[in-house]
C-alpha positions as CSV (number, residue, x, y, z in Angstrom):
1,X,0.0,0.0,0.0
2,X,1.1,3.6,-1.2
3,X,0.9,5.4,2.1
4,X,1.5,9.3,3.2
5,X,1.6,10.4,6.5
6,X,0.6,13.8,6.6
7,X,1.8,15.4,10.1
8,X,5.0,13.5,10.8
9,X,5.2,14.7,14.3
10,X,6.1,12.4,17.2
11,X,3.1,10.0,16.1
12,X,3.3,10.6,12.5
13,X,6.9,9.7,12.6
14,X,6.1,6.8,14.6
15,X,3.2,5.6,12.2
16,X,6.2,6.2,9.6
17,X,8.4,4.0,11.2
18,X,6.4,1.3,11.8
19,X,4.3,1.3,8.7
20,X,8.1,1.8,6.8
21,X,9.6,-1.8,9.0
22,X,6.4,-3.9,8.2
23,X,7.6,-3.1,4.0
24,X,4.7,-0.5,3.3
25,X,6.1,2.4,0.6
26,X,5.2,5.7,3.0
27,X,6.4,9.0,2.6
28,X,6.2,11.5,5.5
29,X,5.2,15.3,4.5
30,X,5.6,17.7,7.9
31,X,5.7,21.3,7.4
32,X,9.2,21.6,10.1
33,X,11.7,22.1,7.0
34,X,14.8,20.8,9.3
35,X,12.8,18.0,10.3
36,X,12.4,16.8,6.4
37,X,15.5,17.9,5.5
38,X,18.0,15.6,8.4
39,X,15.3,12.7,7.3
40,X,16.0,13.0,4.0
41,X,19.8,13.6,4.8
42,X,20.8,11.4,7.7
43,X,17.7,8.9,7.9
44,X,14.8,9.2,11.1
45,X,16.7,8.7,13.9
46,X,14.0,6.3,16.3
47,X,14.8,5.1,19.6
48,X,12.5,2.1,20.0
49,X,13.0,0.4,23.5
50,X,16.0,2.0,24.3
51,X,17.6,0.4,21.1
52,X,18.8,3.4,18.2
53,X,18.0,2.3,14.8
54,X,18.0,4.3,11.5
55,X,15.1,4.6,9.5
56,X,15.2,5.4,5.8
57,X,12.4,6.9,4.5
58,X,11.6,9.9,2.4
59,X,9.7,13.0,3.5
60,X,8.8,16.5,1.7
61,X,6.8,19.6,2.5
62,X,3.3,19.9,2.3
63,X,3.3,21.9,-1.0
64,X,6.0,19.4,-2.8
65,X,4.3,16.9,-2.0
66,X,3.3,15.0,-5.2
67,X,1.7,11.4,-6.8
68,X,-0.9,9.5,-5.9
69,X,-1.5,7.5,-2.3
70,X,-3.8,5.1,-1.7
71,X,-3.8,6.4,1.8
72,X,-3.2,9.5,3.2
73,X,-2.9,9.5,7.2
74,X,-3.8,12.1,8.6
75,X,-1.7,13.2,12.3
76,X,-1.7,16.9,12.3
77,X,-2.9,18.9,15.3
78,X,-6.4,19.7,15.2
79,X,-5.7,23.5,14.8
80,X,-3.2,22.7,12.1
81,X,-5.3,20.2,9.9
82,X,-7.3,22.4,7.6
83,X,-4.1,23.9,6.8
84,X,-2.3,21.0,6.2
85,X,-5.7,19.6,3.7
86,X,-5.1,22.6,1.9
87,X,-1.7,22.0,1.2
88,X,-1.6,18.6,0.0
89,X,-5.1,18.5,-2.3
90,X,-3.0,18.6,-5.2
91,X,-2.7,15.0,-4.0
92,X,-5.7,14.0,-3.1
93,X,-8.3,12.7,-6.2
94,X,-12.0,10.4,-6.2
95,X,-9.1,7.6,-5.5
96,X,-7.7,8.8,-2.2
97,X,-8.7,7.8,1.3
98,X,-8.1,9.3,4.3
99,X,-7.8,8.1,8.0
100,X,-7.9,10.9,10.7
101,X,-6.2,9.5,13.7
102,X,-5.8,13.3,15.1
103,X,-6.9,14.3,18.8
104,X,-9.5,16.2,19.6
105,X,-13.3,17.4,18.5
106,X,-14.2,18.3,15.5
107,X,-11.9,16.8,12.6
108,X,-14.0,15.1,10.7
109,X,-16.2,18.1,10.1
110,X,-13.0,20.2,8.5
111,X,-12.0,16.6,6.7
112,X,-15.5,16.6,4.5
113,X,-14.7,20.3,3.3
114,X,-11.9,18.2,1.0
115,X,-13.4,14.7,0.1
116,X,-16.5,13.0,0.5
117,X,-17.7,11.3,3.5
118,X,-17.1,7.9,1.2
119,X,-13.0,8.5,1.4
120,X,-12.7,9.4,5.0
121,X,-11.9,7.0,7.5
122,X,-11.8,8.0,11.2
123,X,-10.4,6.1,14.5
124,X,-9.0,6.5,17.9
125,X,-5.2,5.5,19.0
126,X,-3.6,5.1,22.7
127,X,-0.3,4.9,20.5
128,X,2.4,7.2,22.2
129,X,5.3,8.5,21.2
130,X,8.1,11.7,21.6
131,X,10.1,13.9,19.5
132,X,13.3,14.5,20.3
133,X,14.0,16.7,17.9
134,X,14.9,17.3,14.0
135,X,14.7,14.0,12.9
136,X,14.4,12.2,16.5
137,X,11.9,10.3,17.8
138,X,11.6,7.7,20.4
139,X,8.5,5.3,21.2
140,X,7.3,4.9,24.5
141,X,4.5,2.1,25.8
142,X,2.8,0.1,23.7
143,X,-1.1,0.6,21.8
144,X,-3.9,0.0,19.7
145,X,-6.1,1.8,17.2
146,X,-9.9,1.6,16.4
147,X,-11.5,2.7,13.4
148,X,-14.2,2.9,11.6
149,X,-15.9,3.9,7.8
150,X,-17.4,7.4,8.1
151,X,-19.0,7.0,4.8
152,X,-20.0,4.0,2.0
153,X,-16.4,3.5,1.5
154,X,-15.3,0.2,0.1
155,X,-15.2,-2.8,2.0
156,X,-12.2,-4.5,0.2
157,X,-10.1,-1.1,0.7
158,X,-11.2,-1.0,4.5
159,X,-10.4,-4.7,5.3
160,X,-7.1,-4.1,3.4
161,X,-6.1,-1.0,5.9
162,X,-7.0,-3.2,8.7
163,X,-5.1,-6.4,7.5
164,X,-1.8,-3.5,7.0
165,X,-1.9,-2.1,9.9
166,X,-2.3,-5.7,11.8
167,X,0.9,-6.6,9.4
168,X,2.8,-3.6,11.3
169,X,1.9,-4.9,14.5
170,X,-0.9,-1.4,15.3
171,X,-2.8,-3.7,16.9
172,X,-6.4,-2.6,15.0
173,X,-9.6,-3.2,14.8
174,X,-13.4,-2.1,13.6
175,X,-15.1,0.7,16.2
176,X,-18.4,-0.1,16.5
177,X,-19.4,3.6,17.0
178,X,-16.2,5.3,16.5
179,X,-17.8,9.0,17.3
180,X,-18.1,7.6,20.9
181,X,-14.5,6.4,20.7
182,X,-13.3,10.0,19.8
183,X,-15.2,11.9,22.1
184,X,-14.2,9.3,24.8
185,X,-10.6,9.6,24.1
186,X,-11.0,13.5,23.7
187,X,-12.6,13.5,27.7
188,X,-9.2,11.3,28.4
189,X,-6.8,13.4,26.7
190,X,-8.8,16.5,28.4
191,X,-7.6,15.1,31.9
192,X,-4.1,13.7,30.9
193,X,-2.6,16.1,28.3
194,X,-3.5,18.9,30.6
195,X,-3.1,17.8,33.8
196,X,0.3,16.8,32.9
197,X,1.2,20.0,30.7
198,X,0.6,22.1,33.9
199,X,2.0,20.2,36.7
200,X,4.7,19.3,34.7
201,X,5.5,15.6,34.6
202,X,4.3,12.2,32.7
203,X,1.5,10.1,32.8
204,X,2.7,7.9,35.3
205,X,3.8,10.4,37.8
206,X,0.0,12.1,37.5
207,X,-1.3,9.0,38.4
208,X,0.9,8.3,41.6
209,X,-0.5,11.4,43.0
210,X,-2.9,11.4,46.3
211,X,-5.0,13.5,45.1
212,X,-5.3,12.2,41.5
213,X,-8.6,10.6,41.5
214,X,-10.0,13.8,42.9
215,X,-8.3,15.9,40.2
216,X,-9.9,14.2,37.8
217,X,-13.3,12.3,38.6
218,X,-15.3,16.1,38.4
219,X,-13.2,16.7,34.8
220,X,-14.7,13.4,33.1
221,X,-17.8,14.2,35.0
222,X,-18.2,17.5,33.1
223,X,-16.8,15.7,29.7
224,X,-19.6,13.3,30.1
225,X,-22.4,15.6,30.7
226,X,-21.7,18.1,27.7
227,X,-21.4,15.0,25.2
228,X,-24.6,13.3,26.5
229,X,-26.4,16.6,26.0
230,X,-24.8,16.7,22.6
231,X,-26.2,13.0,21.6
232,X,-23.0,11.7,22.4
233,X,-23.2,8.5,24.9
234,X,-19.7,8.1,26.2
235,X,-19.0,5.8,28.7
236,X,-17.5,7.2,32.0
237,X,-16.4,3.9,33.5
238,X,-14.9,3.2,30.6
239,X,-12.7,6.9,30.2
240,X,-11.7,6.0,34.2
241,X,-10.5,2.5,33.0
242,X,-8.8,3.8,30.4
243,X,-7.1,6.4,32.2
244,X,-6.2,3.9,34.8
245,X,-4.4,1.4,32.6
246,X,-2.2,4.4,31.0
247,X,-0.9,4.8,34.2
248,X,1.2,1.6,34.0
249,X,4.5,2.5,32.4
250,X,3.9,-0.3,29.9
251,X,1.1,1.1,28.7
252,X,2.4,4.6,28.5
253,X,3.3,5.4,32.1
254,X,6.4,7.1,31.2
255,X,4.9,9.6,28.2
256,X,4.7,13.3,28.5
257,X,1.6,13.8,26.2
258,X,2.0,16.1,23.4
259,X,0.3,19.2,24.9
260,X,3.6,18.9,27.4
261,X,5.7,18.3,24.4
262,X,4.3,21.6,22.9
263,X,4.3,24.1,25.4
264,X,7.9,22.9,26.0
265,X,8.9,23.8,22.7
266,X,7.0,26.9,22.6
267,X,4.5,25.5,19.6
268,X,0.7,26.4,20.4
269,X,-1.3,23.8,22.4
270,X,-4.6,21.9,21.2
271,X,-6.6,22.4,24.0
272,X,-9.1,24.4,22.6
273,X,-9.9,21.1,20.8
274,X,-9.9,19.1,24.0
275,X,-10.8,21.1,27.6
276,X,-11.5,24.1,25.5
277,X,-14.2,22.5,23.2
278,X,-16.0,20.7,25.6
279,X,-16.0,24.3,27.6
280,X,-17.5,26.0,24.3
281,X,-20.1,23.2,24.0
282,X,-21.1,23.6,28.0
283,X,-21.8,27.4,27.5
284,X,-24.1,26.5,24.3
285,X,-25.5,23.8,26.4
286,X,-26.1,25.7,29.6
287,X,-24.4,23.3,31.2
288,X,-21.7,24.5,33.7
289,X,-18.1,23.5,33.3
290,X,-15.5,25.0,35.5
291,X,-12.8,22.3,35.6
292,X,-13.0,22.5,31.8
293,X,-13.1,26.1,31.7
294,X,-10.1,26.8,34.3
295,X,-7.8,24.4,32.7
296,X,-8.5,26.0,29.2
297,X,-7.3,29.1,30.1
298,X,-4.5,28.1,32.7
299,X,-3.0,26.1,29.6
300,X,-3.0,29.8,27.6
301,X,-1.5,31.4,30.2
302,X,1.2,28.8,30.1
303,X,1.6,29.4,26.3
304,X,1.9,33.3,26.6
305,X,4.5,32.3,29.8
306,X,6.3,29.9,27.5
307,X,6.2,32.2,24.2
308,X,7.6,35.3,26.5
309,X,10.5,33.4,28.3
């Protein structure tokens, strides 16, 4: 399969990798010019398990990107995918399907302003990874992705994308309601992206705390309130499960999510797809949210902090 990963960021980059071992032909298109040009030069550096290996495997900027995929993965920020669609349609045809793996609320909606609903495919991950740098990258825990046709998209193409990523060890599978998935992980990422970003350490260390299950029991309550008024019926026993097995190291215990990984490198945060749309959709709802609400805007405080230091 012809793939492109379009956002080669820690994830894309690990997608990349793996996709690139298991004998797939991928290209990775990212629009950090140093990051493409020391892959190109030198190879994706990946640290997988605390063993260095070299990855060779070509990647280009959005607007030289060129050819036909058969799949174009999508792993841009949420704020930064509409951009990134306009940038590549040049490659995208009637032929071209697209799986949106991105976090957050709301991606599917900018997707169908480029194809039809009958090319889009959209899932969840609990895949983690870190960039190091230009070029750097290395894989923490271990994952699995769920997914789901948003359209009539073909069968045979579908089963394929599952059978390839299987092949690459992703560990997939069909969502049977893969809205609920996204919203569900969104609620998850709400509490551990930002909860992390501002007290400053990983996954695992959040979860050690004392006070941890108090910090965020009232968040998911207000995640699963909004999205029930919305027609959306997550699960909450299932976010707290999920939350609670991320805490093992194994599972991603040691990660610093990516909100962490941005503020830290000064690049704008996605929370106003995660806390901050959930905050949005409490004030149209009438529905009070002020766990939501507070971490939204302590998270932009930390980005004007981070942007003025």
């Amino acid at each position: 399969m012809k793939i492109a990963i379009a956002g080669a960021g820690a994830m894309g980059s690990r997608f990349g990798y793996m996709f690139k071992v298991a004998g797939q032909d991928v290209t990775l298109i990212d629009k950090w010019q140093d990051h493409v040009s020391i892959i190109n030069r030198s190879g994706l550096t990946v640290n997988d398990n605390g063993v260095t290996k070299i990855c060779r495997i070509p990647a280009v900027l959005p607007d030289r990107a060129d050819g036909h995929y058969d799949l174009i993965l999508v792993l841009t920020k949420a704020m930064q995918l509409d951009v990134m669609m306009k940038s590549i349609r040049p490659i995208i045809d009637e032929r071209t399907n697209i799986l949106i793996l991105s976090n957050g609320i709301g991606n599917i909606e900018t997707l169908e302003k480029y194809v039809s609903k009958e090319q889009i495919y959209a899932g969840v991950t609990l895949w983690t990874s870190e960039l190091d740098g230009p070029g750097k990258v290395t894989l923490t825990g271990s994952g699995s992705i769920e997914l789901q046709k948003i359209g009539e998209g073909s069968d045979q193409f579908f089963q394929a994308l599952i059978d390839t990523m299987n092949q690459a060890g992703f560990n997939a599978k069909v969502s049977r309601n893969v809205l609920v998935s996204i919203w569900q992980k969104a609620a998850l990422n709400s509490v551990l992206n930002t909860y992390c970003t501002i007290l400053s350490c990983n996954i695992g260390q959040f979860g050690g705390l004392e006070n941890a299950v108090e910090l965020l029991q009232p968040l998911v309550n207000e995640c699963v309130t909004v999205a029930h008024s919305s027609g959306v019926m997550i699960d909450r026993d299932a976010i707290l499960k999920a939350i609670g097995t991320i805490f093992d190291p194994k599972m991603g215990g040691d990660h610093y999510p990516s909100m962490y990984q941005d503020l830290h490198s000064k690049r704008r945060t996605e929370v106003d797809f995660l806390n901050g749309a959930f905050s949005r959709m409490g004030d149209r709802l009438h529905i009070a949210t002020p766990y939501n609400h507070l971490l939204t805007d302590l998270i932009h405080a930390k980005e004007h902090l981070a942007r003025a230091n």
